[in-house]
N, C-alpha and C positions, 0 to 999 in steps of 0.2 A: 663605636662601643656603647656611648650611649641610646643609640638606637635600638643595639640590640639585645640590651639591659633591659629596654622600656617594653620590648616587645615579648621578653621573657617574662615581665610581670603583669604582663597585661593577659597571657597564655594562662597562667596559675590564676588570677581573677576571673575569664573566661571560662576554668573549667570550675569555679567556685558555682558564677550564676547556670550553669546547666541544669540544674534541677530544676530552675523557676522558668529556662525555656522548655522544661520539657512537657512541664506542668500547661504549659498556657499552649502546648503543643494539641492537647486534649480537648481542648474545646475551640481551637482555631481552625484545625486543620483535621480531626477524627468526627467532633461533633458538629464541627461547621455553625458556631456559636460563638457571634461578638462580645466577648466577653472584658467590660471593665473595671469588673472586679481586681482584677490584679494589681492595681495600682497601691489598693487600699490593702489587701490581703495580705501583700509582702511586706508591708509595714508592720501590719499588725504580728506576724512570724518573727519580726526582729525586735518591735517591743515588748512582746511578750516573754521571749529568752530570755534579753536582757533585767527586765524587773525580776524574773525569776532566780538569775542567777546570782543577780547582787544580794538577795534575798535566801542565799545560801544553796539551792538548791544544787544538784549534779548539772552541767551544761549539757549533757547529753539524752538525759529525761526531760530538760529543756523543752530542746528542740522534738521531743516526741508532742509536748504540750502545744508548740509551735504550730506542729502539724495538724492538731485536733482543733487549733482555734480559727484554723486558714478551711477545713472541712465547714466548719461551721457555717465561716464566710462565705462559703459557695452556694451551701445548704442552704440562705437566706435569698442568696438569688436564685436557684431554681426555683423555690418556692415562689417569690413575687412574679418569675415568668409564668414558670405551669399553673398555678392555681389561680392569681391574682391577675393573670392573661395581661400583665403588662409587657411591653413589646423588652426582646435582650438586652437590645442597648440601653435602656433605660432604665430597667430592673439593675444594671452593672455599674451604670452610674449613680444611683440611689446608695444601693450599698457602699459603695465606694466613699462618695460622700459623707454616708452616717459613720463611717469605718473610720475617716479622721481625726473627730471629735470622740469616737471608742477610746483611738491609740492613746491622743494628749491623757485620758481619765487614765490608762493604762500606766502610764508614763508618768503622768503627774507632773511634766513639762517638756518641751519643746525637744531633748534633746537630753540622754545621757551617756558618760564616758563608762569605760567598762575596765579600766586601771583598778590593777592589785587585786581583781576576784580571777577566779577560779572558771575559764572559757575553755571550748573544744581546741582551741588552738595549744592552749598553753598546755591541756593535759599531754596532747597526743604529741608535744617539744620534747616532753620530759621524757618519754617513751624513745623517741630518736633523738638523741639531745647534736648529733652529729648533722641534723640535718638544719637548715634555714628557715626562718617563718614565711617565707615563700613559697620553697618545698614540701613544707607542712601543709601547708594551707592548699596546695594544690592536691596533695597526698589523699585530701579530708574532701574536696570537693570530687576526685576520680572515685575514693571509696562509694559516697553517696551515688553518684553519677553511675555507676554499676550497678549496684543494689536496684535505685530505680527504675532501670531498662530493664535487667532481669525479671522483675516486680511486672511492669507493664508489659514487656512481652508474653508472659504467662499471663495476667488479668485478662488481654483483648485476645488471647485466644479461647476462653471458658466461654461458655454461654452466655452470658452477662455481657462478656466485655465483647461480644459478637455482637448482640444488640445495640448497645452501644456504637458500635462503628457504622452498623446498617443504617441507623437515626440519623446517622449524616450522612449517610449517602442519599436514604430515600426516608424522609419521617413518613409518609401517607400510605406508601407500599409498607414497612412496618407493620405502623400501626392497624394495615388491613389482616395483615394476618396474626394479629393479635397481643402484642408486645405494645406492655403502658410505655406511650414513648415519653408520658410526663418524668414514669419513676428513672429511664435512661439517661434522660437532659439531668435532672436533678446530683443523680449518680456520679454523672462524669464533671460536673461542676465542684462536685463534692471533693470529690478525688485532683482535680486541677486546682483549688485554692488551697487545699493542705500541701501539696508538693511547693507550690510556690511563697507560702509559708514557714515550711519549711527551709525554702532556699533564704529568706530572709532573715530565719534565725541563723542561720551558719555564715550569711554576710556578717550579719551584725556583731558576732562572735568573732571573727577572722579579721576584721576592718578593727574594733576595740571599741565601737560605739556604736548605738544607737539613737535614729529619729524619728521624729513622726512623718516625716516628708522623704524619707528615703526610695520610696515608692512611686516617687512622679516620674512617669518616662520608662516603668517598667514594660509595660506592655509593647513601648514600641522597641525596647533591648530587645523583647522577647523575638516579635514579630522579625525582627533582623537578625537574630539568630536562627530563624527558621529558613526566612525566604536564603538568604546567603548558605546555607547547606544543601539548601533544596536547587537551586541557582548552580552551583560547583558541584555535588556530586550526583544529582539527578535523582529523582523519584522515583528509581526501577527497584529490583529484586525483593526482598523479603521487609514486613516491620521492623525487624531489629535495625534492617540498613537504614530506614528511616529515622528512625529512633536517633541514630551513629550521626547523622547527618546533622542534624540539633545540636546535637553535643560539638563536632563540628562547626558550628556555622557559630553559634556564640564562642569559641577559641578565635575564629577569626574577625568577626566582628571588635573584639576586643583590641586585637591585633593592629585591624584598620584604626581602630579610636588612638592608640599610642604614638601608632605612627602619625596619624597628622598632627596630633598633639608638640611629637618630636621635632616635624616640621614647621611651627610655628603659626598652628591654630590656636586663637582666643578658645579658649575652653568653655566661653560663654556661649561659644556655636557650636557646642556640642548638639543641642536639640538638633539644630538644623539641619548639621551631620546625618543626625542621625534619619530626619526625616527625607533627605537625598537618598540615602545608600536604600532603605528599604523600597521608596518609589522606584531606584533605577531596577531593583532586582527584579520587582513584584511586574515592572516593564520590559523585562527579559521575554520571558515565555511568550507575550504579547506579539514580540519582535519576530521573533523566532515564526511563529506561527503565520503571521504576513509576511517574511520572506518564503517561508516554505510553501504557502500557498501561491506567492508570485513564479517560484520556480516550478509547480507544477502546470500553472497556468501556459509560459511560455515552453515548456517540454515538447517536442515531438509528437503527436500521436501517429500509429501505423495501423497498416492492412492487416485482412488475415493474413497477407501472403508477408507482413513482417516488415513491407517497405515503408518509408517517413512520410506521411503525407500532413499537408502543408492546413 
């Protein structure tokens, strides 16, 4: 029973971070852009909320601020890649970096609780007061988690968010036929720090506190919530299934984290966890692909006339 108590609330947290996997889905896997800003970004989404709303503000015009201040963060690294032609990753680490020393000013210390004020949690309790802050909290994370797939399936199919997709697939063919691929990368940076800014003001709101450091190790939650949806329900049919499959993969990723937890994993080996399970997924298709090439290899081939030859 307590297994699967833990794995219930590890499902309702799961579908909390989906907005911040689906965010960092945008420039991993659509623009094909290493992106380390998120580390910094989802922090800054959650300290931002939270000073806002100790500061009386609504929590849920919060988390719109949330979102405009994670745009920002992105806006600053496209800028230093496309214009300032510093190389992704290092553009993402820069920010990242200067994005620490933002939150503590933000924050004004290391860490604050968010007891007795006015959070998305507590409003949308008093609305179901029948329901659990478990169930709430997952309530608040599927609403959001809709919203944004909705959102993004309609974005990437206008013209814009077509460009956008083609820049990852081919920037040179693109930009040969005429599409600024600087204002694309920018774009979808833009759009992937506010969503994952977002996701951290509705952590930080849902959990009861926020930190400056809540943000280390997002990127690779992220990345395991991707490759483990993409791993289990496969890469085929439409964007939305993909989209579904994110939202997926961070439910279960969570799941896996409760359970070994349950099991009696140090919780100090979480990182390591967590850097196993994305290594063994991102090794899957690997797999796959030299066995399936081993079994075409030793296949049969035949005549015209149909028969086995050797």
């Amino acid at each position: 029973m307590a297994i699967f108590q833990a794995i219930q609330d590890a499902a309702a947290q799961g579908i909390i971070w989906d907005v911040m996997a689906l965010g960092l889905y945008i420039t991993f896997k659509i623009l094909n852009f290493a992106d380390l800003t998120v580390d910094g970004s989802f922090a800054t989404g959650g300290v931002v909320s939270a000073i806002l709303i100790t500061k009386g503000m609504d929590p849920f015009l919060s988390l719109l601020i949330s979102l405009a201040a994670g745009m920002i963060c992105g806006f600053i690294t496209g800028f230093l890649h496309t214009k300032l032609e510093i190389p992704e990753i290092l553009a993402g680490i820069l920010t990242m970096l200067a994005l620490y020393s933002i939150n503590v000013r933000i924050l004004g210390q290391p860490n604050m609780a968010l007891l007795g004020v006015s959070t998305v949690l507590t409003s949308v309790s008093s609305i179901f007061p029948a329901l659990s802050l478990k169930a709430v909290s997952a309530l608040i994370g599927l609403i959001a988690t809709i919203l944004v797939i909705t959102f993004l399936y309609w974005f990437f199919g206008t013209e814009i968010g077509c460009s956008i997709r083609a820049t990852g697939n081919n920037e040179y063919m693109v930009r040969a036929l005429g599409v600024n691929t600087d204002k694309t990368k920018i774009l979808a940076l833009t759009l992937s720090n506010g969503l994952v800014a977002l996701s951290g003001g509705m952590v930080a709101q849902t959990q009861g506190y926020a930190d400056v450091g809540m943000g280390i190790g997002t990127i690779m939650i992220g990345l395991a919530s991707i490759i483990i949806g993409e791993v289990i329900m496969g890469k085929r049919f439409s964007f939305a299934y993909k989209l579904a499959s994110v939202v997926f993969g961070s439910i279960i990723y969570r799941c896996i984290i409760a359970l070994v937890l349950q099991l009696g994993l140090d919780s100090k080996d979480l990182k390591l966890l967590t850097s196993i399970i994305v290594a063994a997924a991102l090794s899957v298709s690997v797999i796959k692909k030299k066995f399936n090439s081993k079994r075409s290899n030793h296949a049969p081939t035949t005549n015209k006339g149909g028969e086995a030859v050797d």
